[in-house]
BAMI-832541 format. One record per residue: residue number from 0; residue in three letters; y, z, x of N, C-alpha, C in turn. Coordinates in Angstrom, 2 decimals, decimal comma, padded with zeros to 5 digits. Layout:
<nodes>
(node NUM; 'ALA'; (Y; Z; X); (Y; Z; X); (Y; Z; X));
...
</nodes>
This chain:
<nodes>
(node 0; 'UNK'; (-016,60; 006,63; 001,10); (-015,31; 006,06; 000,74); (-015,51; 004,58; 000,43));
(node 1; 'UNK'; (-015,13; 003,89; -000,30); (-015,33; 002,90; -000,89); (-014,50; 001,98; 000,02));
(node 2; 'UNK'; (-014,57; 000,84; 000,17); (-014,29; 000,03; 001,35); (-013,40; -001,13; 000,55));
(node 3; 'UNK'; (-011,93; -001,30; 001,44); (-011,04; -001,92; 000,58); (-010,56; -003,07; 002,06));
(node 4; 'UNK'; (-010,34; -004,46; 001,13); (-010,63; -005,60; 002,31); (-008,76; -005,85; 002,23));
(node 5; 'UNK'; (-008,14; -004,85; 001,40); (-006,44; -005,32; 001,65); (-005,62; -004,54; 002,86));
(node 6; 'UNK'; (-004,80; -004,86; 003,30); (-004,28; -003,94; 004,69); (-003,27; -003,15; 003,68));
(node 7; 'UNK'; (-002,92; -003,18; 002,35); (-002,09; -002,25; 002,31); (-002,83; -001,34; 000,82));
(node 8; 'UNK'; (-002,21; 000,01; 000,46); (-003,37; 000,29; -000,84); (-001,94; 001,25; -001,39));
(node 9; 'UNK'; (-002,12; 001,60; -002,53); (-001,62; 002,71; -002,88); (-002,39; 003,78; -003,54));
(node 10; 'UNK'; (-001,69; 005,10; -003,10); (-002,38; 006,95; -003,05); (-002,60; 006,33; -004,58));
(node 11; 'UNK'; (-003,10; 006,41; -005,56); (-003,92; 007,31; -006,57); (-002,40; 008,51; -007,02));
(node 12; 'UNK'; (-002,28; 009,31; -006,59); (-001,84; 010,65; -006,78); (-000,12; 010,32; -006,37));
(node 13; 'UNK'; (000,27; 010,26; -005,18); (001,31; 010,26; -005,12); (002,16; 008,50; -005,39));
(node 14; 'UNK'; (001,52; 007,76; -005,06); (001,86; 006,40; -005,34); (002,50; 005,83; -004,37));
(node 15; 'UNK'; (002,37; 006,32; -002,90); (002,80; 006,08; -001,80); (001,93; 005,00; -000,89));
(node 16; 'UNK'; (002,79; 003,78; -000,98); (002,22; 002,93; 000,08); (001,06; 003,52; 001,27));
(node 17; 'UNK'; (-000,17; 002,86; 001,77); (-001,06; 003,32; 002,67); (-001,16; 002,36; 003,53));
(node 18; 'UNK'; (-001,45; 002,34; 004,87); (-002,20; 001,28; 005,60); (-003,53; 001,81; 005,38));
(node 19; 'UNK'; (-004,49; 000,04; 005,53); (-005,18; 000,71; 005,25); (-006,00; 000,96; 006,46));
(node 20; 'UNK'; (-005,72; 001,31; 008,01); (-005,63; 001,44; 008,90); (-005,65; 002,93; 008,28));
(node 21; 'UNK'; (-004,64; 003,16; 008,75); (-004,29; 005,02; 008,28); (-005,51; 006,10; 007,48));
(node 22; 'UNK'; (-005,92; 005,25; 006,36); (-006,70; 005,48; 005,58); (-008,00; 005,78; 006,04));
(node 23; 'UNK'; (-008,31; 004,72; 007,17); (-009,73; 004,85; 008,02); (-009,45; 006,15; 008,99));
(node 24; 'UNK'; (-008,43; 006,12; 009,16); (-008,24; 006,90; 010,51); (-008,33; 008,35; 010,06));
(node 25; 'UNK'; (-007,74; 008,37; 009,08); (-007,31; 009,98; 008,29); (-008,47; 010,59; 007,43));
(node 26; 'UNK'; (-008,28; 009,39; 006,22); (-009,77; 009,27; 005,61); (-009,12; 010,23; 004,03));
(node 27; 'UNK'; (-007,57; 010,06; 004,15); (-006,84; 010,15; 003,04); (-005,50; 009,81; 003,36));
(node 28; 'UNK'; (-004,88; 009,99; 001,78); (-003,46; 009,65; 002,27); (-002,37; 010,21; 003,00));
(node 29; 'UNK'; (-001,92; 009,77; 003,93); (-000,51; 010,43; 005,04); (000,14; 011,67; 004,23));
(node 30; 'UNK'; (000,64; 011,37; 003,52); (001,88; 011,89; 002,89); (001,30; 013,31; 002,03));
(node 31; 'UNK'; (000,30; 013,09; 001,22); (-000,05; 014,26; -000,20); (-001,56; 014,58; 000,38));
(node 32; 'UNK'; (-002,27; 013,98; 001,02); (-003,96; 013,80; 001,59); (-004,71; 013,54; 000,51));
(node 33; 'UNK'; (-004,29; 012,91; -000,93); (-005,31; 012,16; -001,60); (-006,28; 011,59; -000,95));
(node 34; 'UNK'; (-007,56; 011,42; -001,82); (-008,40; 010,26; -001,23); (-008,85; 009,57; -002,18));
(node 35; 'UNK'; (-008,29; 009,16; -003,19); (-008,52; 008,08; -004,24); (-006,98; 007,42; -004,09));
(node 36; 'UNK'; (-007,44; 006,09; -003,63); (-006,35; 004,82; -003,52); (-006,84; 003,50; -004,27));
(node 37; 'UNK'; (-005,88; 003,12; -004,60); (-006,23; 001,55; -005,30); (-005,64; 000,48; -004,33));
(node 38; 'UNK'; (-005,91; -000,66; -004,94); (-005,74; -001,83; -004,11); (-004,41; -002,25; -004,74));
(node 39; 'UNK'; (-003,30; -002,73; -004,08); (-001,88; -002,57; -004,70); (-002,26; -004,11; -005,70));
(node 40; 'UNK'; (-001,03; -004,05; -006,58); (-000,87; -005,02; -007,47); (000,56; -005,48; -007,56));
(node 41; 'UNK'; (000,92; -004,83; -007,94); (002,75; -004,93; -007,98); (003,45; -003,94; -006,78));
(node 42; 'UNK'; (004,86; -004,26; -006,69); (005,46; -003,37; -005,34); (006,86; -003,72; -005,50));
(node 43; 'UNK'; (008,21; -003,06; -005,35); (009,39; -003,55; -005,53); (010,17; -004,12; -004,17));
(node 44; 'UNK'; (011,03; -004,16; -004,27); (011,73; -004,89; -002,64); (011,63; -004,01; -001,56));
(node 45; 'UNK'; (011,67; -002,66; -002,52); (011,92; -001,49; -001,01); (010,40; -001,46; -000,47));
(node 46; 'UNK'; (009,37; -001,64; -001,12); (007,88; -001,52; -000,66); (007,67; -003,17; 000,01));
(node 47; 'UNK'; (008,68; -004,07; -000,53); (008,04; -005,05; 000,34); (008,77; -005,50; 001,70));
(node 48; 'UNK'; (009,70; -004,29; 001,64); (010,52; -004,41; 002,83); (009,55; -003,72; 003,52));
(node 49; 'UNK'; (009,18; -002,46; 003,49); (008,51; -001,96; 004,45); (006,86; -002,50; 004,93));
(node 50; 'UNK'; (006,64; -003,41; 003,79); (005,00; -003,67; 004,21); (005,61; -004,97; 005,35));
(node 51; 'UNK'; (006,51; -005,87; 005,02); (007,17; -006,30; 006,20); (007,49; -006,02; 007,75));
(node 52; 'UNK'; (007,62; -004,64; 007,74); (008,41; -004,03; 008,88); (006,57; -003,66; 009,37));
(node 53; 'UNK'; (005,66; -003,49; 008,69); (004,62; -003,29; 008,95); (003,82; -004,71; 009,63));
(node 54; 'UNK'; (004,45; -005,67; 009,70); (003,85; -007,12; 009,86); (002,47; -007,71; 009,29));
(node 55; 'UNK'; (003,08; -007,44; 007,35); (002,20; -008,01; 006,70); (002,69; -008,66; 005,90));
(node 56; 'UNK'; (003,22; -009,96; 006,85); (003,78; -010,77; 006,15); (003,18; -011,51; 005,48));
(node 57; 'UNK'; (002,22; -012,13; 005,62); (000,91; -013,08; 004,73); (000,50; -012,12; 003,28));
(node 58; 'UNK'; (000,25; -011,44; 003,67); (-000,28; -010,33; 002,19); (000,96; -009,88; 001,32));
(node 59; 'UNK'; (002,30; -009,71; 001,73); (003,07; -009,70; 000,97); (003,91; -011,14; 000,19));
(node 60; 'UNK'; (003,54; -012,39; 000,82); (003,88; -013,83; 000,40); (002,53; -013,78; -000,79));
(node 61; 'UNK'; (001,52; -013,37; -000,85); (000,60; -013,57; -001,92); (001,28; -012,98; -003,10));
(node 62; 'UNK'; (001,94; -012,18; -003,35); (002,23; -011,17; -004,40); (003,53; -011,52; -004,53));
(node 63; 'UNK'; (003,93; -011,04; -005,96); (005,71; -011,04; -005,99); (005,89; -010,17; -006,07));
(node 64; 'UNK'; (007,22; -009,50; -006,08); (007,90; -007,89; -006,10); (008,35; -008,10; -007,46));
(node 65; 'UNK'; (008,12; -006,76; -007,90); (008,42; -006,97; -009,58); (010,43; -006,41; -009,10));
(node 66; 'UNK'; (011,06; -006,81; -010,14); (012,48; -006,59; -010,12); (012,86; -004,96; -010,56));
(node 67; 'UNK'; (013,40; -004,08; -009,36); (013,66; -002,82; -009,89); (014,62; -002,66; -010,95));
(node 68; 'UNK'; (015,43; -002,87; -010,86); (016,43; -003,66; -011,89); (016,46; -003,58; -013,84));
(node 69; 'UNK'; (014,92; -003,48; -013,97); (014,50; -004,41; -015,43); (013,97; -003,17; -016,09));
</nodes>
């Protein structure tokens, strides 16, 4: 498995937020059990609410939330 240095990733397949905690632990994704994830790039308010509630607050101040909206 290819080794990813961000705490959060998204499934490949379903497009569902990952820790990347979870990911080690499982060794795919929660939700669908993909195991091809990318390293996130963009995320909207509802994903940066929850990477919040996750207490990743530093990694989500790097990035902006694109506007669902547009």
């Amino acid at each position: 498995m290819e080794e990813f240095n961000d705490p959060v990733l998204r499934c490949d397949s379903c497009n569902e937020l990952v820790k990347r905690t979870t990911l080690h632990k499982l060794g795919n994704c929660g939700k669908c059990g993909n195991k091809r994830v990318r390293n996130l790039t963009v995320f909207n308010d509802e994903e940066k609410a929850q990477m919040e509630a996750w207490g990743f607050h530093d990694f989500v101040n790097e990035y902006e939330a694109i506007d669902d909206e547009s």
